[in-house]
N, C-alpha and C positions, 0 to 999 in steps of 0.2 A: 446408087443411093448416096446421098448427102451426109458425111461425118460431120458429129461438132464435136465441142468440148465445153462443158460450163466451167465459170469462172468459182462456180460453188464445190465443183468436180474434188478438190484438195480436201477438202471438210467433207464432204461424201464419200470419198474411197481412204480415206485414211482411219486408223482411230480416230475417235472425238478428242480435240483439243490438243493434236499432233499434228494439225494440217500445215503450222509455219513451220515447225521442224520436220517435217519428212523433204521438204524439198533437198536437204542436202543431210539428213541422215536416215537409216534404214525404217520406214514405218512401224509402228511399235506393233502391227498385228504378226510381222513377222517373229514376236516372240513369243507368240501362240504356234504358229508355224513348223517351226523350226527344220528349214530345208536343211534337204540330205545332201547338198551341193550347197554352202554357205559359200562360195567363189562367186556363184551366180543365183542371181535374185533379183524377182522385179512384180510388177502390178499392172494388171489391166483393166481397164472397166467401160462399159459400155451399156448403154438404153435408151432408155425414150426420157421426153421433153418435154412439158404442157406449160403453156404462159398465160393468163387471163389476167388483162389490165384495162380498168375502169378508170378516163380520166389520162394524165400526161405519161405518155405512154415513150418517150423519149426521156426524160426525167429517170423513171424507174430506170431504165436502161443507161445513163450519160455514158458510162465509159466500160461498158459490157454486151455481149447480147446475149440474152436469155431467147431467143426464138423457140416453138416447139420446133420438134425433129429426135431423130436420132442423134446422139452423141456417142464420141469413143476417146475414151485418155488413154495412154500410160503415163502416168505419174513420176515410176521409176522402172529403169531397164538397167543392171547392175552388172560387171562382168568383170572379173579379175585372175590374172594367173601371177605368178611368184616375179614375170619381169613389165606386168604393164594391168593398165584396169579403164574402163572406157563405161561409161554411161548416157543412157539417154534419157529424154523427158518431151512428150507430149501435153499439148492442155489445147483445151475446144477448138479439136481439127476441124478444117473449114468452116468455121467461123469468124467474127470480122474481130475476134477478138483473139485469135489463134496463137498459138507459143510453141517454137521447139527446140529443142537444145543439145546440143552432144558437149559430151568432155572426154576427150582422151590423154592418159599421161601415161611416160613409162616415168615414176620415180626417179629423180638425181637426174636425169635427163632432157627428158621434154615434158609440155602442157599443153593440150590445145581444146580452146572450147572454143564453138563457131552457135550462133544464136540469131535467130527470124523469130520478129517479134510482130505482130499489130496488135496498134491499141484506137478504137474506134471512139467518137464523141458526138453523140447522138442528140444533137441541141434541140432542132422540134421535129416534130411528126405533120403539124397544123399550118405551116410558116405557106406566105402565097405572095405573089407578086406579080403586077402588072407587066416587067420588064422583060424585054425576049434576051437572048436566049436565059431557057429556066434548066436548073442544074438537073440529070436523070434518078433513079432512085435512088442509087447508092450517092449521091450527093458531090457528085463529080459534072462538069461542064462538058458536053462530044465536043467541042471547039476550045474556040478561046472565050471564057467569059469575060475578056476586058471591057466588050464594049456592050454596056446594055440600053436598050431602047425599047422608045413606044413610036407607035404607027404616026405619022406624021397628022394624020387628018384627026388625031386622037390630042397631040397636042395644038392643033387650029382652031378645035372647036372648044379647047378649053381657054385660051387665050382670050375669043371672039366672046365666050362668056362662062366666065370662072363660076359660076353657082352649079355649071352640070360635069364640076371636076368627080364628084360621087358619083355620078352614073358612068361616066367613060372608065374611071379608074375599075370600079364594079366590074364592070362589063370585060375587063381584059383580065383580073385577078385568075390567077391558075393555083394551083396546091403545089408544095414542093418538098422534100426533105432536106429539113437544114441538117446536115453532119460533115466530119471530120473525118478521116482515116490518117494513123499513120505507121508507116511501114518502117521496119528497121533490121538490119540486116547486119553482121559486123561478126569480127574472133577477135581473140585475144592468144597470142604463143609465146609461151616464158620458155626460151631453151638455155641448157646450163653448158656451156662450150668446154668446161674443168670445175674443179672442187670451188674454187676462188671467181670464175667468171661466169657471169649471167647475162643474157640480153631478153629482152622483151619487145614484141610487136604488137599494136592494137588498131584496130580497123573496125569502125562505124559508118553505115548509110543512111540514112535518115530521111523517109520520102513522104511529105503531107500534102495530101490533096482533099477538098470539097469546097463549102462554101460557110460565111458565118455571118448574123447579121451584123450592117454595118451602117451605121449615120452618116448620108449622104445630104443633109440637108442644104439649099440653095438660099436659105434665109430664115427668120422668125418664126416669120406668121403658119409657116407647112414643113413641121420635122418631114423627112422621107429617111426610109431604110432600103436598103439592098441588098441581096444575096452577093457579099464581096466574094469573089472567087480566090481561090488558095491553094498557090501551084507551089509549093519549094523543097530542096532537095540541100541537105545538109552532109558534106566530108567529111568527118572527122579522124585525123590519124596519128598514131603515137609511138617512139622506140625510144629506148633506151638501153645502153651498155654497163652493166655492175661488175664491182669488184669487190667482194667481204673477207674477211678471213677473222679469226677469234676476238681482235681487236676494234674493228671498227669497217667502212663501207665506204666507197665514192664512187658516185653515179653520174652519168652524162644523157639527157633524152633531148627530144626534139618531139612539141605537138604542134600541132595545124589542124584549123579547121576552115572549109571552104564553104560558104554558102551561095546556095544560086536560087533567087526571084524571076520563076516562072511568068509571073505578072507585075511587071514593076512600074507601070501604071493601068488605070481604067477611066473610064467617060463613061458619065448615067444620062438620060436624056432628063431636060426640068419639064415635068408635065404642066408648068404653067406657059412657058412661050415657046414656039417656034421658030421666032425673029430675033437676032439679039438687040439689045440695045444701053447703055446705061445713064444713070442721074444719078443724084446730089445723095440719093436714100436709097438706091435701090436695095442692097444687102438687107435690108430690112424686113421687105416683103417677100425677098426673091426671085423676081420678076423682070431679071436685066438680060442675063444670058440663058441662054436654049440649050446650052449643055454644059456640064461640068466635067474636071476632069482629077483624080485622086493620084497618089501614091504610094508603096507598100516601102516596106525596108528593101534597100536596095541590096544588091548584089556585095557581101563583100568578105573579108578572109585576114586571119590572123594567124601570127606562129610565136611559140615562143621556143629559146634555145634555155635546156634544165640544168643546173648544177646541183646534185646533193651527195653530203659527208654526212657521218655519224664517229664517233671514239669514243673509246671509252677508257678514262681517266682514272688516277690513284685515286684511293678515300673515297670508292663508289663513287665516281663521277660524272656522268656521261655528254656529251654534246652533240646535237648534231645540226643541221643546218641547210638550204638549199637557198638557190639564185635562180629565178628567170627573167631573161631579157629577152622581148619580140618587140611586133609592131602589128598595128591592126592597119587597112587600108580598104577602101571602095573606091570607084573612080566612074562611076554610072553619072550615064547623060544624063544633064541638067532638063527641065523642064522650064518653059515661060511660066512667067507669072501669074498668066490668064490664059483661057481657051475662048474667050468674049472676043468674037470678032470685032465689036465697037469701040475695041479700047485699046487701040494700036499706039505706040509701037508695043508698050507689054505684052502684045500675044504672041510677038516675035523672041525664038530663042538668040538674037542677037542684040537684045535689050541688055542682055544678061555678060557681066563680066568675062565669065568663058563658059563653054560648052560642058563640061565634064565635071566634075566632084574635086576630084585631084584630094578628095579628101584623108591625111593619116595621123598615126599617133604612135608613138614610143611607147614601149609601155617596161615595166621591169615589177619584181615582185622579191621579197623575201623574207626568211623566216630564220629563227634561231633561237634553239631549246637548250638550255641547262639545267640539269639534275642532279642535286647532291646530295649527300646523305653522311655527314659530317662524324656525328655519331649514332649510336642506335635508336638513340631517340629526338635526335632532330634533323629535319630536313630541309630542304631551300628547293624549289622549282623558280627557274625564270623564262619569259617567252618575250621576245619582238618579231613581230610583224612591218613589212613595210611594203606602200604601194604604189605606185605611180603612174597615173594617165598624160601625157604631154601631147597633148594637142598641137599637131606641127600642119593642120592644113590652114592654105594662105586665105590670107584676106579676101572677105568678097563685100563690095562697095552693096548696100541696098538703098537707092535713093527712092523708089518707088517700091509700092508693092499694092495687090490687088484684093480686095475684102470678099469670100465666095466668090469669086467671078461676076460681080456686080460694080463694083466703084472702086477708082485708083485712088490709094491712101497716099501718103508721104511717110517716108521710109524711113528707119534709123537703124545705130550699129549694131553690128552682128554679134551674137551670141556664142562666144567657142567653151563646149564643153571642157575640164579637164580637173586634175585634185594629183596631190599627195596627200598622204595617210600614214601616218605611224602610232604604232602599238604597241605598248612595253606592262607587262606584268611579272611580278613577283608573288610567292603566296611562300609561307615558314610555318612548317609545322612541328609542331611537338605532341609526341607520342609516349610520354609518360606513364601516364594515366591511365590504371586498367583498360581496356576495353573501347580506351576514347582518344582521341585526337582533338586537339584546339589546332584551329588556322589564324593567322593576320594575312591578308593582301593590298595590293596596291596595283591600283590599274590604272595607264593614261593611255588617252586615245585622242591624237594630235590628226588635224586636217586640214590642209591649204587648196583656197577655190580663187581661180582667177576671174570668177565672175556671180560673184552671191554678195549678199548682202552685207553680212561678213568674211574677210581676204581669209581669216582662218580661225579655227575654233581648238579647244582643249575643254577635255575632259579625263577630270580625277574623282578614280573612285577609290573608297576605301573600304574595305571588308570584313568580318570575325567570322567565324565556324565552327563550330562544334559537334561533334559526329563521335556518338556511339553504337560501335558494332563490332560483335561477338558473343554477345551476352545472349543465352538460349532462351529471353523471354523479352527483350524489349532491344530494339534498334532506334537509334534517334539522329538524324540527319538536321541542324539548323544552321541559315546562314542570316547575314544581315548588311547590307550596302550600302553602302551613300558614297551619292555620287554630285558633281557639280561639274556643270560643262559653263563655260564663257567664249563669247564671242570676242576675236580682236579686229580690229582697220574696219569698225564701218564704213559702209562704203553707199551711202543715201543717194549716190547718182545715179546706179542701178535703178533703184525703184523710182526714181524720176522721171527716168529715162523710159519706163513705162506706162506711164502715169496714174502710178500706187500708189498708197498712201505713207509717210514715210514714216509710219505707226506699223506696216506691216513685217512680222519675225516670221521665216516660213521655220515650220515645227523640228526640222531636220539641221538645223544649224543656230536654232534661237537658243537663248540665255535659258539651263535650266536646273532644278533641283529636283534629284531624286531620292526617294528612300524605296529601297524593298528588301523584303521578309519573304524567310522561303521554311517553313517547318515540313519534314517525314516523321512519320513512326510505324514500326511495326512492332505489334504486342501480339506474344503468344503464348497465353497463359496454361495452356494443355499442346500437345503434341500435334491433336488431330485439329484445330482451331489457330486460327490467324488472320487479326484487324492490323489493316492498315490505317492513316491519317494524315491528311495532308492540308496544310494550310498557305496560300501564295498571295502576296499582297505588293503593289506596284502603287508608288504616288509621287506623280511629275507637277511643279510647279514652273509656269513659262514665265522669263522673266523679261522686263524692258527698260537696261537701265536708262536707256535714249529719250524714250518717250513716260509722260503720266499713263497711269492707267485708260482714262477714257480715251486716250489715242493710239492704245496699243491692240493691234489687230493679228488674228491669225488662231491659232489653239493656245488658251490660258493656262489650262489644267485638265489631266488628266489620270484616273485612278484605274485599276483593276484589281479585284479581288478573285479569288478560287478555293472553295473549299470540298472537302471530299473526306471519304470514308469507307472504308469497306469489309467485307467479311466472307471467310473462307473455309468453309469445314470439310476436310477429308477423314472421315471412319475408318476408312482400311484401303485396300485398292482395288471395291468395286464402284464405289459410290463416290463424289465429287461434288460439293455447293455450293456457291458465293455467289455474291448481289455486290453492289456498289453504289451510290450518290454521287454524285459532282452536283456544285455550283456554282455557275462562273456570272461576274457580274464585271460592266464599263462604262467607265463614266467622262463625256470630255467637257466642256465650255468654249465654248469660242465666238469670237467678236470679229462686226466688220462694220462698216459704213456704205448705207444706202446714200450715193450723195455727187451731184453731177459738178465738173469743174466749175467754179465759184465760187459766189460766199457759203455754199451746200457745203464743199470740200471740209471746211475746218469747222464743221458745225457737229460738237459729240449729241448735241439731241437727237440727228438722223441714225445713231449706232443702233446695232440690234445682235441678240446673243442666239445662239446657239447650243441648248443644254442635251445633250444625248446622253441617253440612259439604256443600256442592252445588258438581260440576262437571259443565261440558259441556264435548263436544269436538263440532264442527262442521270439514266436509271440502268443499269446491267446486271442481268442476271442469269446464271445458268445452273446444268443438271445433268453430270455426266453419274451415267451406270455404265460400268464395262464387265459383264461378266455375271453381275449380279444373277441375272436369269439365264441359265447355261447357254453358252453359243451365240449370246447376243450382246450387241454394243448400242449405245444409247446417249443422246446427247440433246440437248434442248437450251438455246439461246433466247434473251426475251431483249430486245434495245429499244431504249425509249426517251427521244428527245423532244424540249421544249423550249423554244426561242421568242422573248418579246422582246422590243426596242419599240423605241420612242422619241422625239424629235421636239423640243419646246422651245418655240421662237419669245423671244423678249424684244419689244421695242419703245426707243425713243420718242418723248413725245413729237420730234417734227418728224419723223419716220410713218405715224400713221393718228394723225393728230383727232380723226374720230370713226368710231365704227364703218361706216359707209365712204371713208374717203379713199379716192381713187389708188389703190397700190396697198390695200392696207395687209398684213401678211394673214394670211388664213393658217392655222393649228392643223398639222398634218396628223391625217389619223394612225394611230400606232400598228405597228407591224407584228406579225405572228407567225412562225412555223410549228405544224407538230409531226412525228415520226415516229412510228410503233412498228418495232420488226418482230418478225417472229419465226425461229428457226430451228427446226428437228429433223435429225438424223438417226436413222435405226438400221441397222444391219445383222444379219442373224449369217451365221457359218451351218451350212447343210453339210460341208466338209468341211475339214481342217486348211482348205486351200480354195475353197467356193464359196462365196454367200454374194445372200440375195438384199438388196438394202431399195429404202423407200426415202425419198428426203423431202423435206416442205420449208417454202419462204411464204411468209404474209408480211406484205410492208401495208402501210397506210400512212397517206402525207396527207398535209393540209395545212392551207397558206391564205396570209393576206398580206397584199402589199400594195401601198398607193401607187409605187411609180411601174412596176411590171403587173398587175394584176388585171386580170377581163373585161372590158369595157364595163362601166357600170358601177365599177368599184377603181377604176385607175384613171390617171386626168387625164390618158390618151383617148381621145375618140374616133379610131382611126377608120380606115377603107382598107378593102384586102383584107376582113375578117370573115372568118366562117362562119354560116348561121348560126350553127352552134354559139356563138357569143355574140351574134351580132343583135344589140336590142335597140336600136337604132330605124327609123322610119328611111327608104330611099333619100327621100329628100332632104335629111335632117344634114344641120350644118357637120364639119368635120372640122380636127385639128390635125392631123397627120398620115399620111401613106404611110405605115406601119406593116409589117412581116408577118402580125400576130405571134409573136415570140412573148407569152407570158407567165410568169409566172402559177401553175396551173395545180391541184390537188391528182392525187391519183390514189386508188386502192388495186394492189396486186396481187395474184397467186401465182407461185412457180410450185410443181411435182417431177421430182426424178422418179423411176424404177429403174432395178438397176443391177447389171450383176456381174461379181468382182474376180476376178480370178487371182490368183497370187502364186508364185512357183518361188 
């Protein structure tokens, strides 16, 4: 028989609303309990499992499985004597979302916890594809899925006549599950060598395999997706040697982490030709070459070597500090430019400067805290941070390069990623003041880019705060920022050198001005009562001092707001109630140019805007009884969220000069999600060490979206859908080989029964 473990298992076997804290402290029914051996203590539970889901049935599930079946936890398994104490932890045995854990320590001496972990991502249920090979259920390839294809006489007769690409593609379309699994495996051992010496060992594996969809398209006029296959296997490993004693700390480690790309390239076949060929457009249509060919992140591995001290100083002072220096490197074989037989010499890897990557970088990092406390009522903290990427791989000449595997472009130079970063904050406070604290701060956040727009950027912010807390009826948390970031060494060749517009700031480095507001409160005007309040407000203004406004392009402005509220009534200690509000609201603008090289280029009539507007409102509410009715525990969750956004194109009059002229932009229809959970848990004690418990989930989704939603309602009209969506005649035209990967509604029920043992 098949064990599991639901991921609801924690909220099920424990009290209601101890399920985060029992993972690492005693569950609070053991003080109903109260074992005759408090040395040794632990929980087990076990039942059945029923799943009924109407609608996206992967969705409800992304990163869980609810399957019916049998399930079996132990939660916790406790064990201690006077010189060591060892615990364990299970969750949904044999399932693809399974957990287990040991910790054993002898106190002052050693620690060891070793931990197997998967966590599964269940992308669709419905996903199909013409391509062989198709990945098996568990969403894994029995070979290699680098290379996918279609039958050869399947791309000749679409070639010979592209109107009966719907019937061939139809005709080969299989069902598949899109998912993810990944495995993880790894301990951690803190052993204490003497009072003053500690070393530490940490060891992580990390193993992802399935498939995800992926945009393979060969040109314009026919997106294609593909089940990319997903083989890799991640090292990660850690030591370090400590020294502390009353005074202060100095540490020495070493990490590394090693990744390895199972698939580190793939080739899809292009269902439109068989033959290759190229011209002057073909990228366009995609109709040059007969196969493509992609590549993943490559193979590759960094380390760094750790320095960290701490002291502690006269006059409460403390410091401490840490260093690392490593280097990242990959050196994985180069690929040609092209896999288009027509377009030689580019398909040859001797086109290419050298064979291999040889790619690496220097890298260092560090940090330094000081903490003082002068008098008793004033204080100083200060932190720097500091970061460095140095890009040290060589030059590579691009004189040529290939568009989709359709047409050789002419090439320009190469792009080396790299930055420093430094970080420097202050904050002074004083403590005076019953019950409250005022802050001043100062933050700068310095960054050099040898290949952006700007050579480097600063940003200074400035801050106040005020925070009351201690008073048994009101808490009050406010702050207030302003910030100003500046760009220095523009540097306009860059976007030249692309052929951008030299109006364009990208939003991560442009000229800008911030303000934001952050208010908490907690009022509680009776014992058993407690509202909280929160208020968060953000406003970015993007600035260009380079260019006028109609030539400045990229995100202008951006705002969010958050508001929230909430309320909490405990009467004694059977009963539990609070509800809550949020409201989150975002707003950007942004600006670009419809406008082909020429006199179009410098023309601001062809600009057009971009006003995005997204809110959610979010609703929580629960109902714990515990005891209320003798022997039984009682818990009831309600979650209830709601998401619109919106998308409002503005444009120039030479951008779309009349209703019906060719290009004119069309009003995208506004988006929606809604999410209603609902969740109850009842457990009654038959014994003071047995009960029997019933639990229930009801979610209910529902969604509209232009760009991922059902044929019908989204601008793909693809092939490869299941009847179920498919409202399309055989013959009717298409715009894409598509996975069926959409955006979909679902309404669910889960039921445990269930029964708990506890010693």
């Amino acid at each position: 028989m098949r064990t599991t473990l639901s991921t609801a298992a924690a909220l099920l076997l424990l009290v209601p609303g101890a399920a985060a804290r029992a993972q690492t402290q005693t569950p609070a029914a053991f003080a109903t309990l109260h074992p005759t051996n408090p040395a040794v203590f632990g929980q087990i539970d076990f039942g059945g499992r029923f799943t009924t889901v109407t609608g996206d049935r992967a969705r409800y599930q992304r990163y869980r499985d609810l399957r019916d079946g049998v399930f079996f936890e132990m939660p916790m398994f406790h064990q201690e004597t006077e010189r060591w104490w060892v615990s364990l932890s299970v969750r949904n045995a044999g399932y693809r979302d399974q957990r287990y854990s040991m910790t054993f320590a002898r106190p002052g001496r050693v620690k060891l916890r070793v931990l197997y972990d998967q966590t599964p991502t269940f992308i669709s249920d419905d996903t199909r594809t013409p391509y062989e090979p198709r990945p098996r259920g568990n969403g894994f390839y029995d070979g290699s899925g680098a290379t996918l294809s279609l039958p050869d006489a399947v791309q000749a007769a679409i070639e010979a006549n592209p109107l009966t690409v719907r019937q061939q593609i139809e005709s080969l379309a299989v069902g598949f599950p899109s998912r993810i699994r990944r495995d993880g495996l790894g301990f951690d051992l803190t052993f204490d060598v003497t009072e003053t010496w500690h070393t530490k060992v940490r060891f992580l594996n990390t193993r992802k395999e399935g498939n995800i969809p992926w945009g393979a398209a060969f040109g314009f006029n026919l997106p294609i997706e593909i089940p990319l296959p997903i083989e890799t296997r991640t090292n990660d490993f850690g030591s370090s040697l400590e020294w502390t004693n009353d005074r202060g700390m100095l540490r020495v480690g070493y990490d590394g982490s090693w990744f390895d790309q199972g698939v580190p390239t793939y080739t899809w076949d292009n269902p439109l030709r068989i033959t290759d060929r190229t011209y002057a457009t073909a990228y366009s249509p995609g109709d040059g070459t007969s196969l493509g060919r992609g590549t993943q992140w490559p193979s590759n591995s960094f380390y760094y070597v750790n320095f960290g001290g701490a002291y502690r100083l006269p006059s409460r002072t403390n410091v401490n500090g840490t260093l690392s220096l490593g280097q990242a490197s990959q050196n994985a074989a180069l690929v040609p430019y092209t896999i288009n037989t027509a377009i030689a010499p580019l398909n040859d890897v001797s086109s290419l400067d050298r064979t291999r990557a040889e790619a690496s970088a220097n890298l260092g990092a560090a940090t330094l805290n000081l903490v003082t406390r002068p008098s008793r009522d004033f204080s100083v903290n200060g932190r720097y941070r500091f970061a460095r990427f140095d890009n040290q791989t060589p030059h590579f000449e691009r004189h040529e390069y290939v568009r989709f595997d359709q047409v050789a472009e002419e090439g320009g130079p190469p792009e080396f990623h790299g930055y420093t970063r430094n970080y420097v904050d202050v904050d002074a406070a004083y403590t005076r003041l019953r019950y409250t604290t005022l802050r001043v701060g100062y933050g700068y956040a310095g960054a050099r880019f040898p290949q952006r727009v700007y050579f480097d950027t600063r940003d200074n912010t400035f801050r106040v705060s005020a925070d009351t807390v201690g008073n048994e009826y009101i808490s009050l948390r406010s702050l207030y920022e302003r910030s100003q970031r500046r760009g220095n060494g523009f540097h306009g060749a860059v976007l030249e050198a692309v052929g951008e517009q030299p109006g364009m700031r990208h939003y991560d480095v442009a000229d800008r001005n911030r303000d934001r507001i952050t208010l908490m409160t907690t009022v509680t005007p009776r014992g058993a009562i407690g509202v909280t309040a929160s208020i968060a407000w953000t406003d970015d203004t993007f600035l260009n001092p380079e260019q006028p406004r109609g030539n400045s392009f990229g995100l202008l402005s951006y705002r969010s707001q958050t508001y929230g509220i909430g309320l909490d009534y405990l009467p004694g200690d059977a009963v539990a109630v609070g509800a809550s509000y949020n409201f989150d609201r975002y707003n950007g603008l942004s600006q670009s140019r419809n406008a082909s090289p020429g006199v179009q280029f410098d023309d601001p009539e062809r600009n057009w805007t971009t006003d995005e507007d997204q809110q959610g409102h979010s609703v929580l509410a629960y109902v714990e009884l515990t005891r209320l009715v003798r022997n039984t525990e009682v818990r009831v969750d309600y979650d209830y969220n709601r998401y619109n956004g919106r998308y409002v194109y503005a444009t120039g009059p030479a951008y779309s000069p009349t209703s019906s002229a060719a290009g004119r932009v069309a009003q995208l229809p506004p988006l929606s999600a809604d999410e209603n959970r609902l969740s109850t848990d009842l457990r009654y004690f038959i014994r003071r060490n047995v009960a029997v418990g019933f639990a229930y989930w009801y979610s209910d989704y529902a969604v509209e979206d232009f760009a991922l939603g059902p044929p019908g309602e989204a601008f793909v009209s693809g092939v490869a859908q299941p009847p179920i969506f498919e409202n399309q005649a055989a013959d009717s035209p298409i715009n894409g080989i598509v996975l069926n990967y959409f955006y979909r509604p679902y309404t669910s029920h889960t039921a445990w029964v269930r029964l708990t043992y506890l010693w």
